[in-house]
N, C-alpha and C positions, 0 to 999 in steps of 0.2 A: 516402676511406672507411676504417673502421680495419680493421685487421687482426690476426688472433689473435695476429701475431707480436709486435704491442706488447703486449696483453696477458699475453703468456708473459715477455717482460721482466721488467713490475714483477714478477712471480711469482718471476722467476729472482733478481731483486734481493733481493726479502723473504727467501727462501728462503740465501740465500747467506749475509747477513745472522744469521740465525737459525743454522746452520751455525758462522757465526766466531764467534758468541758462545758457540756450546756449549747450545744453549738448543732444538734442533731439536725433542724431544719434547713440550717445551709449546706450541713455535707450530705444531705440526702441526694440530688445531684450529682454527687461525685460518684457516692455508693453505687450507685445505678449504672454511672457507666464503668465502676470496677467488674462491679457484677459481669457486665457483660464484656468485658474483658477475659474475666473469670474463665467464663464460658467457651476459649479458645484451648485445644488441647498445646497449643506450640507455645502459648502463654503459660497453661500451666508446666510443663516440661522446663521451659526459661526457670520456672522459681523452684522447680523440684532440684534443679541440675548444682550438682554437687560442686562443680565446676566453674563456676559463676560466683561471683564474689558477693556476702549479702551488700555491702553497698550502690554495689552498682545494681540488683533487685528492686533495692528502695529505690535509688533515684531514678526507675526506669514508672515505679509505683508514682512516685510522686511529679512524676510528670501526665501522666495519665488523670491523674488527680485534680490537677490545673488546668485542663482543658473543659 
């Protein structure tokens, strides 16, 4: 079953990312609506699933992302 702690990962990932690029105030926006994406248990289940390929995770991430 997943756990919020995976989803606080990729968070911490994005988030750190955006940090070392110097870039924090624009992807703050973004964060916010990963967050609450986050916060879908059928979302988390999609990136927990062993099943699912990670690319196609990212690019379901980074379309989320762009919106």
């Amino acid at each position: 079953m997943p756990t919020k702690g995976s989803s606080k990962r990729y968070a911490e990932i994005i988030f750190d990312l955006a940090q070392e690029r110097q870039e924090l105030e624009a992807w703050i926006p973004r964060l916010q609506a990963l967050v609450e994406v986050l916060e879908i248990q059928e979302f988390r289940t999609f990136l927990e699933s062993p099943h699912i390929h990670m690319d196609e995770k990212a690019s379901v991430i980074q379309r989320i992302l762009k919106e």
